[in-house]
Biopython code that builds the backbone (N, CA, C, O; Angstrom):
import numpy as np
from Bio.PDB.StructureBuilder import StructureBuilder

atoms = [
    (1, "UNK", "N", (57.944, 31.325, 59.558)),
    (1, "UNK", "CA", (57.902, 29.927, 59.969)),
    (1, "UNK", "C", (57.521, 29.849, 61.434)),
    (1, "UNK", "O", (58.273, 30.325, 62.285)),
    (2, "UNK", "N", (56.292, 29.219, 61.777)),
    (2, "UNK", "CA", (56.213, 28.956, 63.129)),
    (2, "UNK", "C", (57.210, 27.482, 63.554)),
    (2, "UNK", "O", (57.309, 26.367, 63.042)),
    (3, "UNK", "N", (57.989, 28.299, 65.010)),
    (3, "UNK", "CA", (59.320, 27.367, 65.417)),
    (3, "UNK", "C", (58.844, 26.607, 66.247)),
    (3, "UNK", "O", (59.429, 25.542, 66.448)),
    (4, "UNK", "N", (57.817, 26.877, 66.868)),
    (4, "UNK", "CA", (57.502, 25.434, 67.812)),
    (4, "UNK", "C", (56.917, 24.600, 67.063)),
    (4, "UNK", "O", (56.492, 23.491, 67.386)),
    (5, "UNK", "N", (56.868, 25.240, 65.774)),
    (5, "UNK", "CA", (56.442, 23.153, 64.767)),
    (5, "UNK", "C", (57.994, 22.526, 64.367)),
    (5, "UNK", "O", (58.430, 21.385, 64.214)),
    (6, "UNK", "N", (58.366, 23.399, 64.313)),
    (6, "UNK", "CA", (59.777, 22.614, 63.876)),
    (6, "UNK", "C", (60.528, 21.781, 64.473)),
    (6, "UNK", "O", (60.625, 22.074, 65.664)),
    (7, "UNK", "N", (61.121, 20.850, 64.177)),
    (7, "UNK", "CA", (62.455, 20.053, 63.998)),
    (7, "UNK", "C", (63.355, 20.585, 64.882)),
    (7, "UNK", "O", (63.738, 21.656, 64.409)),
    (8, "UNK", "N", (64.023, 20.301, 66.218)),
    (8, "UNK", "CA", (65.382, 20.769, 67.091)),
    (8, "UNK", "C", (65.668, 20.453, 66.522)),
    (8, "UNK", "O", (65.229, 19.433, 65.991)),
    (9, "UNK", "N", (67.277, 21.501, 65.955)),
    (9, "UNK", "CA", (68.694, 20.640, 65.205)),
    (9, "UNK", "C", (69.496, 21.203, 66.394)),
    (9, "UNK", "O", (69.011, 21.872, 67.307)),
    (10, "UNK", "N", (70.852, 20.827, 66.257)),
    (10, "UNK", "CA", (71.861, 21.195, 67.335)),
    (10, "UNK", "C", (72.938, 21.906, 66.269)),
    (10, "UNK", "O", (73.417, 21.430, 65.240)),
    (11, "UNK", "N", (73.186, 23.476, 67.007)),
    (11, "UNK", "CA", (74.297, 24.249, 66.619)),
    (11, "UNK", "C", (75.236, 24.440, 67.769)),
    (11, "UNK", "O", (75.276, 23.890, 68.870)),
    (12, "UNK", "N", (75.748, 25.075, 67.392)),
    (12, "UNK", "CA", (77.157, 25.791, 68.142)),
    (12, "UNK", "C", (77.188, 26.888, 68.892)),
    (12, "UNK", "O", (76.748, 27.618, 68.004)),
    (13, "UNK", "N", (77.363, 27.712, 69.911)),
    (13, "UNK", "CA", (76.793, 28.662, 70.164)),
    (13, "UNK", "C", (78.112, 29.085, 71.156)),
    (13, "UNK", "O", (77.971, 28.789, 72.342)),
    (14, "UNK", "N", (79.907, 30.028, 70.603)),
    (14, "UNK", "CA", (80.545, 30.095, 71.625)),
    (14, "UNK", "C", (81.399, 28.855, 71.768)),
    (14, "UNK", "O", (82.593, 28.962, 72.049)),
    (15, "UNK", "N", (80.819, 27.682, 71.582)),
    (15, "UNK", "CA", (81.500, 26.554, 71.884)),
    (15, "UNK", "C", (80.764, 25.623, 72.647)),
    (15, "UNK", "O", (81.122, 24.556, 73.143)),
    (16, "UNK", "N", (79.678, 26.201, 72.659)),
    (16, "UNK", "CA", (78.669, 25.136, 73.681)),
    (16, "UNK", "C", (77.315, 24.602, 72.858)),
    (16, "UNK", "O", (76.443, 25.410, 72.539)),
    (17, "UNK", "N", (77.220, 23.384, 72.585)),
    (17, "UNK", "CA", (76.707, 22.677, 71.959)),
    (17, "UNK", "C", (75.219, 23.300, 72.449)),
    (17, "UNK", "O", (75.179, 23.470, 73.668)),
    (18, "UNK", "N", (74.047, 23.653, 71.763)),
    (18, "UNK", "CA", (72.474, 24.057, 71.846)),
    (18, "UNK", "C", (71.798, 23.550, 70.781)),
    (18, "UNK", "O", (72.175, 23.577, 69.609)),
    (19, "UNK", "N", (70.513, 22.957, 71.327)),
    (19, "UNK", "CA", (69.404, 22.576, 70.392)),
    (19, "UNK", "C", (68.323, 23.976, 70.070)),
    (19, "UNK", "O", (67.958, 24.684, 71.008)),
    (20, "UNK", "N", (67.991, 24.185, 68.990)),
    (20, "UNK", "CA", (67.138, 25.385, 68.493)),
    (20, "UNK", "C", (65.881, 24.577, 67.601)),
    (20, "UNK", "O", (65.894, 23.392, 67.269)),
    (21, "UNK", "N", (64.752, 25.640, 67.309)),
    (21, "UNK", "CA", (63.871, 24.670, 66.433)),
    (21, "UNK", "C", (64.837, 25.215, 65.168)),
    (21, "UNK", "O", (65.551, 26.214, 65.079)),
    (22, "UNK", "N", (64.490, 23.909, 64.046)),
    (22, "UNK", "CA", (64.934, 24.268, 62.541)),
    (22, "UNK", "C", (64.030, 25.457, 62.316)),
    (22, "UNK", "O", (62.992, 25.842, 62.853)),
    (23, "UNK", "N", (64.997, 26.026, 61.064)),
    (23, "UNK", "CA", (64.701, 27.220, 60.629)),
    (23, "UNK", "C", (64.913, 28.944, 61.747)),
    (23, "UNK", "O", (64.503, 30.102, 61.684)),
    (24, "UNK", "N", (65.401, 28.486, 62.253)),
    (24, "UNK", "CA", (65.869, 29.519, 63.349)),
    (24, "UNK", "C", (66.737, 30.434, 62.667)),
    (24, "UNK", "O", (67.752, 29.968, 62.150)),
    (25, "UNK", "N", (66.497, 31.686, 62.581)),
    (25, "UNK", "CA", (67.049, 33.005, 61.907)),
    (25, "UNK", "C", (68.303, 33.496, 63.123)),
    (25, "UNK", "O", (68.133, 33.206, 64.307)),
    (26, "UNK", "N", (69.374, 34.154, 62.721)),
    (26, "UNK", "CA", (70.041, 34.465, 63.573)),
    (26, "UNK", "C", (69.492, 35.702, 64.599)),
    (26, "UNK", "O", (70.054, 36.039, 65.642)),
    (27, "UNK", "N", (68.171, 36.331, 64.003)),
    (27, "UNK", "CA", (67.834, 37.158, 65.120)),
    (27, "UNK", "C", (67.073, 36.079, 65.722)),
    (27, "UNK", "O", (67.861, 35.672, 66.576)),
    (28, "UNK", "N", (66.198, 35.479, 65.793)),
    (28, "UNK", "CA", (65.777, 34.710, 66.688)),
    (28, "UNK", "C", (66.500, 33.977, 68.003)),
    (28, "UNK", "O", (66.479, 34.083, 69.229)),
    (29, "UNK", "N", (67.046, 33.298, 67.143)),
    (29, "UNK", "CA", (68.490, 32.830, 68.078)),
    (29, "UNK", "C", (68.729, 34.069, 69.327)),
    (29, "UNK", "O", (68.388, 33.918, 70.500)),
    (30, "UNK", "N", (69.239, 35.018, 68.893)),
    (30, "UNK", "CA", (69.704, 36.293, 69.602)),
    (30, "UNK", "C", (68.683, 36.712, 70.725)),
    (30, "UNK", "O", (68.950, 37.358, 71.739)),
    (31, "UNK", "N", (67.556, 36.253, 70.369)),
    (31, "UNK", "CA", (65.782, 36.703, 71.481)),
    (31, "UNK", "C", (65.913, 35.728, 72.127)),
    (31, "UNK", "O", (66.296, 35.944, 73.277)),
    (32, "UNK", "N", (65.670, 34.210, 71.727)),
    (32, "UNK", "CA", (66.065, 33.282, 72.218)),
    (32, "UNK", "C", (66.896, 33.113, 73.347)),
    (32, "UNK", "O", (66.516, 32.542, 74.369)),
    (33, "UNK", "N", (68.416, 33.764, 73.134)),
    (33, "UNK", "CA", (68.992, 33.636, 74.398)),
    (33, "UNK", "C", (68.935, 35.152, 75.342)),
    (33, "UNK", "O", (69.527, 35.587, 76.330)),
    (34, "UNK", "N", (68.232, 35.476, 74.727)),
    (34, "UNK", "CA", (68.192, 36.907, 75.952)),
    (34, "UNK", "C", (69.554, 37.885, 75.608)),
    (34, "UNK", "O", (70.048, 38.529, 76.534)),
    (35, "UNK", "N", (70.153, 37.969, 74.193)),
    (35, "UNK", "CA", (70.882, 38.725, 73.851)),
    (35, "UNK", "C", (70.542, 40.359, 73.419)),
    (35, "UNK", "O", (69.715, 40.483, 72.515)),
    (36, "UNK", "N", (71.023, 41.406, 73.903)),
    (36, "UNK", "CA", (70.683, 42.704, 73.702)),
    (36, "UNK", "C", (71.498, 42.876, 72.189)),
    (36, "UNK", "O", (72.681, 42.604, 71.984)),
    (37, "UNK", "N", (70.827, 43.235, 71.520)),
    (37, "UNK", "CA", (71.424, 43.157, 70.049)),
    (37, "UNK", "C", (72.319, 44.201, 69.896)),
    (37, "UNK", "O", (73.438, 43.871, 69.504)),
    (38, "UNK", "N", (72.124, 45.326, 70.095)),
    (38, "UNK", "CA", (72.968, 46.670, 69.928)),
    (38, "UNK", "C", (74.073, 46.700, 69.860)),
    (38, "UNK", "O", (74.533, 47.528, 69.075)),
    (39, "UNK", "N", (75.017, 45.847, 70.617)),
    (39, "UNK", "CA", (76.299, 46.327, 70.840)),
    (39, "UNK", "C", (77.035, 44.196, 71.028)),
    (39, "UNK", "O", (77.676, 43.634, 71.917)),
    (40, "UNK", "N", (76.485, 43.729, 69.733)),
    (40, "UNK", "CA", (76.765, 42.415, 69.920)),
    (40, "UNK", "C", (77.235, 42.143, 68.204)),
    (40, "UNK", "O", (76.604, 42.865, 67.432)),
    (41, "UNK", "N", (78.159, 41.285, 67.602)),
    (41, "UNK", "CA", (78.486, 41.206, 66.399)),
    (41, "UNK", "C", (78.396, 39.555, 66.601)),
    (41, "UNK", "O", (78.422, 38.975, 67.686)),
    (42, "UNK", "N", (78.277, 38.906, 65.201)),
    (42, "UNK", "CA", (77.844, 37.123, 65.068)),
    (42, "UNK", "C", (78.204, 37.267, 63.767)),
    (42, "UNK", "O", (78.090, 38.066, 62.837)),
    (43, "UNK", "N", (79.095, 35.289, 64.261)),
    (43, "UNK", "CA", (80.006, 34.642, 63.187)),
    (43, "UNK", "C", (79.257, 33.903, 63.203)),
    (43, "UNK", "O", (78.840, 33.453, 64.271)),
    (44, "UNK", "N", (78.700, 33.407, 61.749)),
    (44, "UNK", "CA", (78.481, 32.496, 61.671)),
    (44, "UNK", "C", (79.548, 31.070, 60.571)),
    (44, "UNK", "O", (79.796, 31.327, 59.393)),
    (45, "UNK", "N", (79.768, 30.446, 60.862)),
    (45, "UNK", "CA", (80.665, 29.622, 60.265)),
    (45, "UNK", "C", (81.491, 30.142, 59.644)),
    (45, "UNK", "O", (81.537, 29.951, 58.429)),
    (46, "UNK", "N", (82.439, 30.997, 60.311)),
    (46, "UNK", "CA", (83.617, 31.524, 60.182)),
    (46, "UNK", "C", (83.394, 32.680, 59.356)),
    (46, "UNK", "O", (84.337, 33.299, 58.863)),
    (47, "UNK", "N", (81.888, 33.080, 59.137)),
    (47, "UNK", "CA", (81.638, 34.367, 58.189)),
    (47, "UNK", "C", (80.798, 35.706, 59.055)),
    (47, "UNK", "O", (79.760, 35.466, 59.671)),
    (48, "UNK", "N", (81.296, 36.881, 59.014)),
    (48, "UNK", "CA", (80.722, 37.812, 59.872)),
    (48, "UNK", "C", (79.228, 37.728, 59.283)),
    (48, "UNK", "O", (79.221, 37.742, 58.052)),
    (49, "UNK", "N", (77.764, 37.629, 59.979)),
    (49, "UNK", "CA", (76.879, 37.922, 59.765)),
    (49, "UNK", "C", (76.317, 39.518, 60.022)),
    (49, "UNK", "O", (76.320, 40.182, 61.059)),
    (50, "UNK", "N", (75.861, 39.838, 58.726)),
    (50, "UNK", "CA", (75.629, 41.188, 58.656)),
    (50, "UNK", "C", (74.227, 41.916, 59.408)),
    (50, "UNK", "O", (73.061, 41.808, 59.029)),
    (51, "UNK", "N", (74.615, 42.482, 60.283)),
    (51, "UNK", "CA", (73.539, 42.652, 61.164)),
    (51, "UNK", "C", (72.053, 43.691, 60.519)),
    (51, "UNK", "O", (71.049, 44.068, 61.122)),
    (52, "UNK", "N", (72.464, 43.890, 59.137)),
    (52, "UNK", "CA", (70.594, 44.009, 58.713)),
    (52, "UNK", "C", (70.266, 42.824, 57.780)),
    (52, "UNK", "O", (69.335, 42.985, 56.991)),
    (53, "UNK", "N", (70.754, 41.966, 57.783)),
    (53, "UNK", "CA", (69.862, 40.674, 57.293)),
    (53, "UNK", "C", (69.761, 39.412, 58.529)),
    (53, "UNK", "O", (69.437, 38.264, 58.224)),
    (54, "UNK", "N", (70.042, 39.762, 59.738)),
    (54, "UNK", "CA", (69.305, 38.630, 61.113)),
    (54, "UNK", "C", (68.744, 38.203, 60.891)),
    (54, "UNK", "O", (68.726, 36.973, 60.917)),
    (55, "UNK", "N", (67.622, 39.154, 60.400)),
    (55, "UNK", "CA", (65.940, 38.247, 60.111)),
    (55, "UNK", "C", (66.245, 37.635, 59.102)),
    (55, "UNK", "O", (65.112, 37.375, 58.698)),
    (56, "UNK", "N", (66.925, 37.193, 58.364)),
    (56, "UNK", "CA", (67.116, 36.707, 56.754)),
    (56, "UNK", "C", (67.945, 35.145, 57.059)),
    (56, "UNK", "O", (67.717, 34.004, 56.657)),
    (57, "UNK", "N", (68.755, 35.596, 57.758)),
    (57, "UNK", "CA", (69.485, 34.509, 57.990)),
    (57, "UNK", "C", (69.525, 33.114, 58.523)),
    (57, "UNK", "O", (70.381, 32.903, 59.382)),
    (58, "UNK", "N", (68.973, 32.410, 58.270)),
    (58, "UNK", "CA", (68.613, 31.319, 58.604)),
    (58, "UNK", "C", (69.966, 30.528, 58.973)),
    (58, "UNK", "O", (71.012, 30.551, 58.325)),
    (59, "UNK", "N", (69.607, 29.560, 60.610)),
    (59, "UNK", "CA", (70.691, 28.722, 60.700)),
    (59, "UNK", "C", (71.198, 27.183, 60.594)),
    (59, "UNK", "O", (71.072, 26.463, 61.584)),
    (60, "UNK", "N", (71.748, 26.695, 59.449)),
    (60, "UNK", "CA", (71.671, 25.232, 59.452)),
    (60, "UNK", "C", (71.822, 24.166, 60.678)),
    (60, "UNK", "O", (72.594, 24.371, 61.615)),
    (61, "UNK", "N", (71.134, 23.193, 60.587)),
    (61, "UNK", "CA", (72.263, 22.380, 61.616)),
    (61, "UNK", "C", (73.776, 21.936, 61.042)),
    (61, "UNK", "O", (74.352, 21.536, 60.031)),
    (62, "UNK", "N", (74.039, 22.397, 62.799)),
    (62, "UNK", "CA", (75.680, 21.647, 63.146)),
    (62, "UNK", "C", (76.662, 23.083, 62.225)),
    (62, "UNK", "O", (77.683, 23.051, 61.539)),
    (63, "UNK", "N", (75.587, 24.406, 62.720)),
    (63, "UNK", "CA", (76.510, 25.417, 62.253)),
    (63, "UNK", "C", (77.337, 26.212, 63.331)),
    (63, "UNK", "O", (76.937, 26.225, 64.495)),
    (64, "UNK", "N", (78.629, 26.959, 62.913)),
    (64, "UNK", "CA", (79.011, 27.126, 64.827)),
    (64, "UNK", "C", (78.896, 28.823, 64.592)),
    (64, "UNK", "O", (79.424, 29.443, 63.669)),
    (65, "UNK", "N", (78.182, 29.307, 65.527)),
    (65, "UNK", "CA", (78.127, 30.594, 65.274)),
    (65, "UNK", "C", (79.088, 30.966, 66.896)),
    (65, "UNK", "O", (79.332, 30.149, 67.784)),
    (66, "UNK", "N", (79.520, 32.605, 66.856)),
    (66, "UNK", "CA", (80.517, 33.059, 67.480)),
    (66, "UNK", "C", (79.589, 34.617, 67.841)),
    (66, "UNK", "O", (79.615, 35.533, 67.018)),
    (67, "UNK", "N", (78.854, 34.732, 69.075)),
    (67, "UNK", "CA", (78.527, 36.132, 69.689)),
    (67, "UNK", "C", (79.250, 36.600, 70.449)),
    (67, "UNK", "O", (79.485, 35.953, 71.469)),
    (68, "UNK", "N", (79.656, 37.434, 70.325)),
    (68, "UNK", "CA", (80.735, 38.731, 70.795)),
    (68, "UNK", "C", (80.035, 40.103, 71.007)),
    (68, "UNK", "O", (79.476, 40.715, 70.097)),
    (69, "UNK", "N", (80.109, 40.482, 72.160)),
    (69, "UNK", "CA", (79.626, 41.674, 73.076)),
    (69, "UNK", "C", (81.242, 42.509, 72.499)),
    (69, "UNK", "O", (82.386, 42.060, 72.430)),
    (70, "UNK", "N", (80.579, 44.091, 72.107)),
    (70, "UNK", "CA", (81.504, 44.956, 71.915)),
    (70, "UNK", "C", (81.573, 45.393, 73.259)),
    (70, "UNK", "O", (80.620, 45.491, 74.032)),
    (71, "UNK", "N", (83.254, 45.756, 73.583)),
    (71, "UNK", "CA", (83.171, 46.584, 75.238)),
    (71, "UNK", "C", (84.210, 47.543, 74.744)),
    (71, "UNK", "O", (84.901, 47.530, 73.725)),
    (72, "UNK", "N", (84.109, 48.585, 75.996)),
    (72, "UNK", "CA", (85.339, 49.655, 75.482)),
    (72, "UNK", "C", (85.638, 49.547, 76.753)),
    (72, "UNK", "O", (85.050, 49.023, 77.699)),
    (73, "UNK", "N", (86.930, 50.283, 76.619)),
    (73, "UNK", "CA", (88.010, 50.162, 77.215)),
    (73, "UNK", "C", (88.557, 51.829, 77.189)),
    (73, "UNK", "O", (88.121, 52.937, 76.877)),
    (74, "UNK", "N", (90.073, 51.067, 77.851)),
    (74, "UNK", "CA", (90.924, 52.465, 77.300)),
    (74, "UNK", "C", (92.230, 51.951, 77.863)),
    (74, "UNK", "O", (93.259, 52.616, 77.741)),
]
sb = StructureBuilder()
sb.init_structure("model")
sb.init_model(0)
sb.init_chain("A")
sb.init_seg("    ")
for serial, (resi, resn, name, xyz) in enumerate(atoms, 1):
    if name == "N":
        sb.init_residue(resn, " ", resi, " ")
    sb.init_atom(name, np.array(xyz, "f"), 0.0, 1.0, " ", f" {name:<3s}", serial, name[0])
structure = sb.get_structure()
């Protein structure tokens, strides 16, 4: 799908309201904001999105997704 023809809808992102074009895949999203994918896990509406279907995943409007950076510790 080319996204600059599309439709902005507004999702969730963290808790902070963002406009995306429709049809926006959760890897897109992830390029989009300048996210390093490797070491990052995403909720989408309260469901873990499985990180080999990104490209698959398409995001509705008014969906709230949740990116989380893995860190270690000790």
């Amino acid at each position: 799908m080319d996204l600059a023809m599309a439709k902005n809808v507004t999702i969730s992102v963290n808790g902070d309201a963002l406009e995306v074009p429709g049809g926006t895949t959760v890897a897109a999203l992830l390029q989009l904001l300048h996210v390093e994918t490797a070491q990052v896990a995403v909720e989408l509406d309260g469901k873990v999105a499985q990180h080999e279907r990104w490209c698959d995943i398409l995001i509705p409007p008014g969906a709230k997704l949740e990116i989380v950076r893995f860190v270690g510790g000790g």
